[in-house]
C-alpha positions, 0 to 999 in steps of 0.5 A: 648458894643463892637458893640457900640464902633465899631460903635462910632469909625466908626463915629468918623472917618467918621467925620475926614474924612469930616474935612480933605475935608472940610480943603481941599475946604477951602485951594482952595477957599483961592487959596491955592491949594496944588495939583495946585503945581507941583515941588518942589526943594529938596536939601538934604534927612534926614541921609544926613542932620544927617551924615553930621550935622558938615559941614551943621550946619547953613547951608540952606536946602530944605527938602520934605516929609510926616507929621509923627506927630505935637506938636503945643505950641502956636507960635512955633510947631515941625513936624517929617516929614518923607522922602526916608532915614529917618525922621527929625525933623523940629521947626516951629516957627510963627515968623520965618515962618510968622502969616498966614502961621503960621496959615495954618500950624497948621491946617495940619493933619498927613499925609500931605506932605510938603516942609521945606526951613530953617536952620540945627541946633540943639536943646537943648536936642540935636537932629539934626533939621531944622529950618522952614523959611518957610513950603509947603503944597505939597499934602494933605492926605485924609485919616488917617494913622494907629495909629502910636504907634501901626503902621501897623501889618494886613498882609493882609491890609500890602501887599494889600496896600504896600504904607501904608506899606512902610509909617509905618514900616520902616524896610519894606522900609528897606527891599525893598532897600535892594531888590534893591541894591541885584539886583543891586550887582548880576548885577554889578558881572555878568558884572564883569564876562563877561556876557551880560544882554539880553531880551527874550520874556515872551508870547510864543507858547511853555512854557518850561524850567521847571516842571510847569502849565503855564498861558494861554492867546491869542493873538488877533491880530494873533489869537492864543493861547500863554502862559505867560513863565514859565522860561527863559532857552530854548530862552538864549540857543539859544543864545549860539547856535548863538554865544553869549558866557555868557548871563544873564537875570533877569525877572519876570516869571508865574507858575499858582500854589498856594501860600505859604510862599515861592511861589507867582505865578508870580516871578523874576528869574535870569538864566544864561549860560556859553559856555564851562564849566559845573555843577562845573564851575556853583557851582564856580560861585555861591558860588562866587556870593552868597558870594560877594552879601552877603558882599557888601549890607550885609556889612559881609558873615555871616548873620542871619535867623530866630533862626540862622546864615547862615555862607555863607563865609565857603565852601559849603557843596557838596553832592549828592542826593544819598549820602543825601537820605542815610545821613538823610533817611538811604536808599541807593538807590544804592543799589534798582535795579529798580522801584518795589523795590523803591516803596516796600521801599516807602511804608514801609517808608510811602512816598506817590507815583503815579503809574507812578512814576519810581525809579528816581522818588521816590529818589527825593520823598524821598529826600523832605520827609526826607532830604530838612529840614536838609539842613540848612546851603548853601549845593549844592546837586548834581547829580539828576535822570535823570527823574527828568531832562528833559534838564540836561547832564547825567553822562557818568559814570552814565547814569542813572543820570545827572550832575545837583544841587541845592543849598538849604539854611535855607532848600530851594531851592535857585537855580537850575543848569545843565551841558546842555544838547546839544544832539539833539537825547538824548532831543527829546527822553527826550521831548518824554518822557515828552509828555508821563507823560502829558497824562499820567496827569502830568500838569507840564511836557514839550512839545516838542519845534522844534525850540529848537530842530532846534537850538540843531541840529545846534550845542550848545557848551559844557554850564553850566547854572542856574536859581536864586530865587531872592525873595529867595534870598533876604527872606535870606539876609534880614531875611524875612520869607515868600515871600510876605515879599519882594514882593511889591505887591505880588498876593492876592485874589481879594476884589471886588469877585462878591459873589454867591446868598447864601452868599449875601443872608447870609451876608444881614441877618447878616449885624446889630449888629455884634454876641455876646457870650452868656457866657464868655470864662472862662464858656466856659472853664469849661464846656469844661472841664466838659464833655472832659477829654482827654488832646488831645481833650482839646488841640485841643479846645484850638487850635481851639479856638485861629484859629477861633479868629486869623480869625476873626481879619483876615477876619474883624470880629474883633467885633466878636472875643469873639463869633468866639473863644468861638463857637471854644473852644466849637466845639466839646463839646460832642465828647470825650462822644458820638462820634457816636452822634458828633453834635446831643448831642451838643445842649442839652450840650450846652443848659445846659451850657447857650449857645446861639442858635447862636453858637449852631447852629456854632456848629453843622453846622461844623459837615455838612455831617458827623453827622449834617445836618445844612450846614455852611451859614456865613463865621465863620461857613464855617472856623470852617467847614474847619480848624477844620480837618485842624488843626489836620492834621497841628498838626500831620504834627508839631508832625513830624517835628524836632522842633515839631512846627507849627513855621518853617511849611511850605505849601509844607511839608503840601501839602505831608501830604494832598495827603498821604490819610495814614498819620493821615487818621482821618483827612478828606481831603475831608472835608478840600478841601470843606471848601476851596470851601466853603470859595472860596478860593484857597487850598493853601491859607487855609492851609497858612492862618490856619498854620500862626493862628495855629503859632499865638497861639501855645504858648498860648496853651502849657502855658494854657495846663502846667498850667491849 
């Protein structure tokens, strides 16, 4: 039946498409082109018309913008018609407008982008209109909006196509105006200031500035290779050197890493460098900014995120790494003499390590572990390892630290910030240092930059300077909760991936009606429960089962749902009675229970290389292989968690867990990363993708499980 519909609804559309073309050629062969007209004259938005209605009362307008909805009533309709600041709603009446183009207008379909000229006045249930003297026809829309009531939810089909996005949900156009007045306002402070706004260059021969994998590409005009940059810092240095006291520069910059809620691999950065002030004139300035910022595109310093307010009009909290390790860790690491006493109080606190990590090292470990979550109100924390600080001053009265912060907010960070370094002898020996970790096998560390070191040597003054997150910054003040959310178009992985030879093959046998549940999810329910008494197995079914129908919407097999949901819910059926016989007792179990073939065969392939030998060829059965460990590694993650939640889990404390092979060592990590090859994805988007579907039916799962 809902293989049907599918298919009914697909033709349907199909035919309104056709109508919307054929509309198209008959308005050209009448001379009435829409796209042949190439201005029109706009004299007022919608709130301009709506806050100024007492003064523009009867007064003539032109107004442009998309059809948002029609209400045809013989000779007189009303249109909503949609522009940059609003909407507004327009009554066209077939003697005002005239009989033929009272005709044209009632065959325009939503979408359509018109000119209004008429009259402002007001309706008598009261709402602000212009009356249409005459309406245009500017473009005509060949595709079909989203249903209005239900609007735009996809994430995947709203960051694809941002311009559908920015038509449906107006809070996300909100959004991006905002994004646009906060540049705009950290611009007009800095200038304020004294800074300079500057330009540096983003291909260079030598990435640095941060701990990062840069992009690499080459130049064929010069025949070389160059990387895209990872940073801004070294090139405004030189700046300082040659004289140019406060420079600032906003731009994008390139981290080949993976993607989360709060990274995208190309992003905008702000850094900043004052001559003659330090690590404390740069936390001045930023409580200062932050604050000014907040108020002027705000309208207030108090602003809320997620479940809570974030009061930056207070002091922020100041404290140092140290001090916050010992706070939330309760480990002094003061008092740890050296880096084999630090990796002792590691292991006993579970807190993964490499073998070439120093104490500084696994003080900032610690940090991350046990501290970052806490950080929820504007708290710089102060005063790093210096090994975790290539280009940062240290402390003349702690050598072994340096004078440098971060400010974390709603537990991240949202700027980094040093006393610079301007020792030639002291950064080439740091540089040396980095070039070690590299062999060693850190793809993030620096290379040493001689041109940087040239201008070191000609002499830098005393600088403070910082680099900004502007997506971080405007997740914060416009309470979005990944960064995709205020990214216009935020990297995706591409649709037209040719596909390898087995998954043509696959999809070709696949393509026809699309799977069908054998039994209903109630039957599902109680043979579950038949043969699985343990709650902790019946919560993972459950778990499952609403991942496996979150991905099925997600990755378009709407059609499918039911069959994706229940193949989770009955995944592992014959675990809790013979776990040395997972997947081999599965089919006689689920033969009993009326199971189709089709999911027995889901069913065991996701036990592939540990208790079956049926490898997962379609797409449903690759993403049950994968999220099934997944699950239970992002459950054990949430168990650790404050909230006890998957709501406030991100990527990178996932990411931890992943690489500590102790933490719930049940949890293939092997498995896991064949999943994602499997499914040719990224790691990283794996694990963004199954916590968000574990976040869509975590609630569903404790109310089923509270009432059985």
């Amino acid at each position: 039946m809902a293989d049907t519909q599918n298919k009914q609804q697909e033709q349907d559309i199909n035919q309104l498409l056709k109508v919307r073309r054929e509309k198209l050629a008959a308005l050209q062969e009448a001379g009435k082109d829409p796209f042949q007209i190439t201005k029109y004259d706009v004299t007022h938005h919608s709130q301009e018309i709506t806050d100024h209605f007492d003064t523009l009362e009867g007064s003539a307008v032109s107004v442009a913008g998309r059809v948002m909805s029609k209400r045809v009533m013989g000779k007189a309709s009303f249109c909503n018609v949609q522009d940059l600041q609003g909407d507004i709603q327009v009554y066209v009446a077939r003697d005002s407008i005239g009989e033929e183009p009272y005709a044209d207008f009632k065959k325009y379909d939503v979408g359509d982008i018109v000119g209004v000229d008429g009259e402002v006045f007001r309706t008598k249930t009261g709402e602000i209109s212009v009356h249409a003297s005459k309406v245009t026809l500017l473009s005509k829309s060949l595709q079909i909006l989203p249903e209005k009531y239900h609007g735009l939810v996809n994430t995947d089909i709203r960051y694809r196509q941002r311009y559908t996005d920015l038509i449906m949900n107006a809070d996300v156009k909100k959004t991006f105006v905002m994004r646009s007045k906060i540049i705009s306002a950290i611009r007009r402070y800095l200038d304020g200031q004294g800074f300079l706004e500057v330009e540096t260059p983003m291909l260079v021969s030598n990435a640095g500035g941060a701990a990062a994998r840069p992009f690499e590409t080459h130049y064929n005009a010069l025949d070389e290779d160059v990387k895209l940059r990872i940073s801004l810092e070294l090139y405004l240095k030189r700046l300082i050197v040659g004289g140019m006291e406060r420079v600032y520069e906003i731009g994008r910059v390139f981290r080949n890493e993976g993607l989360d809620a709060r990274h995208n691999p190309e992003f905008t950065l702000m850094e900043l460098y004052q001559a003659y002030t330090d690590y404390n004139g740069m936390m001045d300035l930023t409580e200062n900014m932050f604050r000014h910022v907040a108020k002027e595109v705000c309208g207030a310093t108090t602003v809320p995120y997620g479940d809570v307010e974030i009061d930056l009009g207070k002091p922020f909290e100041r404290i140092t790494m140290v001090e916050a390790v010992k706070k939330y860790a309760g480990v002094d690491f003061d008092e740890v003499p050296d880096t084999a006493a630090a990796k002792k109080l590691a292991d006993e606190k579970n807190v993964h390590y490499e073998e070439r990590h120093t104490k500084g090292d696994i003080i900032n470990l610690f940090f991350e572990e046990f501290v970052e979550e806490h950080l929820i109100q504007p708290t710089f924390v102060m005063d790093h390892p210096v090994e975790i600080s290539p280009l940062t001053k240290r402390k003349p009265e702690k050598p072994d630290y340096v004078e440098r912060f971060e400010l974390f907010i709603t537990a991240r960070e949202m700027c980094n910030a040093y006393s610079e370094l301007n020792d030639p002898i002291d950064q080439r020996e740091r540089f040396r240092a980095q070039e070690a970790a590299l062999a060693a096998g850190d793809e993030e560390a620096n290379t040493t930059d001689e041109d940087f070191m040239n201008a070191l040597e000609i002499g830098m003054p005393p600088t403070g300077g910082i680099g900004y997150g502007i997506d971080r910054l405007v997740m914060l003040l416009t309470n979005s909760p990944a960064i995709r959310d205020v990214l216009l178009f935020p990297t995706m992985k591409s649709l037209d991936k040719k596909p390898s030879d087995t998954a043509k093959s696959v999809k070709k046998q696949a393509a026809g009606e699309a799977k069908k549940s054998s039994v209903t999810r109630e039957q599902a329910l109680a043979l579950l429960k038949k043969y699985n008494k343990e709650p902790f197995h019946i919560q993972h079914a459950l778990t499952v089962e609403g991942v496996m129908r979150w991905y099925a919407k997600e990755l378009g097999y709407g059609a499918e749902e039911e069959f994706w949901g229940i193949t989770g819910l009955l995944h592992d059926i014959d675990f809790e009675l013979y776990p040395d016989e997972h997947c081999k007792k599965a089919p006689e179990l689920l033969r009993e229970g009326g199971v189709g073939e089709d999911m027995i065969y889901a069913v065991c392939s996701h036990g592939f290389g540990l208790c079956s030998e049926e490898e997962p060829k379609l797409e449903m059965e690759k993403v049950l292989f994968a999220s099934d460990e997944l699950t239970g590694l992002i459950w054990s993650c949430a168990l650790m968690r404050p909230s006890k939640s998957t709501m406030d889990m991100e990527v990178k404390s996932l990411k931890k867990k992943f690489k500590d092979k102790k933490f719930a060592a049940g949890c293939s990590r092997e498995v896991i990363a064949q999943g994602a090859e499997m499914l040719g994805w990224e790691l990283d988007d794996l694990f963004d993708k199954t916590i968000q579907a574990m976040r869509s039916c975590e609630a569903d799962v404790a109310a089923q499980l509270e009432n059985p």
